[in-house]
C-alpha positions in Angstrom: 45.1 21.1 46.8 41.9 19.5 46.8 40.4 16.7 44.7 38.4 17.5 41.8 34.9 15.2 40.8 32.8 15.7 37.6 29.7 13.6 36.5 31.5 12.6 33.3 30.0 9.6 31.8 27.2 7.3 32.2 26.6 4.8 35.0 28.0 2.1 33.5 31.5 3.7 33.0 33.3 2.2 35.8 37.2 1.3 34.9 40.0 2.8 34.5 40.7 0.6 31.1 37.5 1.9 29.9 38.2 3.7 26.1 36.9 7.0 27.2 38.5 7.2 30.9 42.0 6.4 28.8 42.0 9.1 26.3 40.2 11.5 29.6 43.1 10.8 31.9 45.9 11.5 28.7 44.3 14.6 28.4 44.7 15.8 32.2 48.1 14.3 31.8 48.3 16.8 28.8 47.0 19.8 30.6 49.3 19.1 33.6 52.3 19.2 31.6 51.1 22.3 30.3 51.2 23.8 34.2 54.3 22.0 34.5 52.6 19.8 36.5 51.8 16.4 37.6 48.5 14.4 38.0 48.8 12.8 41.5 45.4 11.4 41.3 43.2 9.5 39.2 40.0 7.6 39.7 36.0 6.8 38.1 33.3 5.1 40.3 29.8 4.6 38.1 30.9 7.7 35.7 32.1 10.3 38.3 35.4 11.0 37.7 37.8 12.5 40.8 41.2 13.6 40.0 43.9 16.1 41.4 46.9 18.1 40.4 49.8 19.0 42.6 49.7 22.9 40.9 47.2 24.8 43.1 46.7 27.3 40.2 46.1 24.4 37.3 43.1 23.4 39.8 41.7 26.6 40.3 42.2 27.0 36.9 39.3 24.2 36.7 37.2 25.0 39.1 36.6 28.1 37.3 35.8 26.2 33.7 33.4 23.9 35.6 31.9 26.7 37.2 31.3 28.6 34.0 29.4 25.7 32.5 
């Protein structure tokens, strides 16, 4: 399983409390129950957002949206 980072907000997003980071984490925590599946990780650093799943398929399943984009 491998960690997943996106370029999701500006700069100056840098907390986990932050409004947007909340409701972007509920809805990973959302899609992993989906998979029946967890979010093991979680982090932001100046916008970029890294997070991982522990269902190889749910992040494959992601890397293939973000690579459509």
């Amino acid at each position: 399983m491998g960690i997943i980072e996106v370029d999701m907000f500006s700069e100056d997003v840098n907390t986990l409390d932050h409004p947007k980071v909340i409701e972007l984490k509920k809805l990973l925590e959302e899609v992993a129950d989906e998979y029946d599946s967890h979010l093991l990780s979680f982090d932001i650093h100046h916008g970029t957002v890294s997070f991982s799943f522990d269902s190889d398929e749910l992040t494959a399943e992601i890397f293939q949206v973000l690579q459509n984009k």
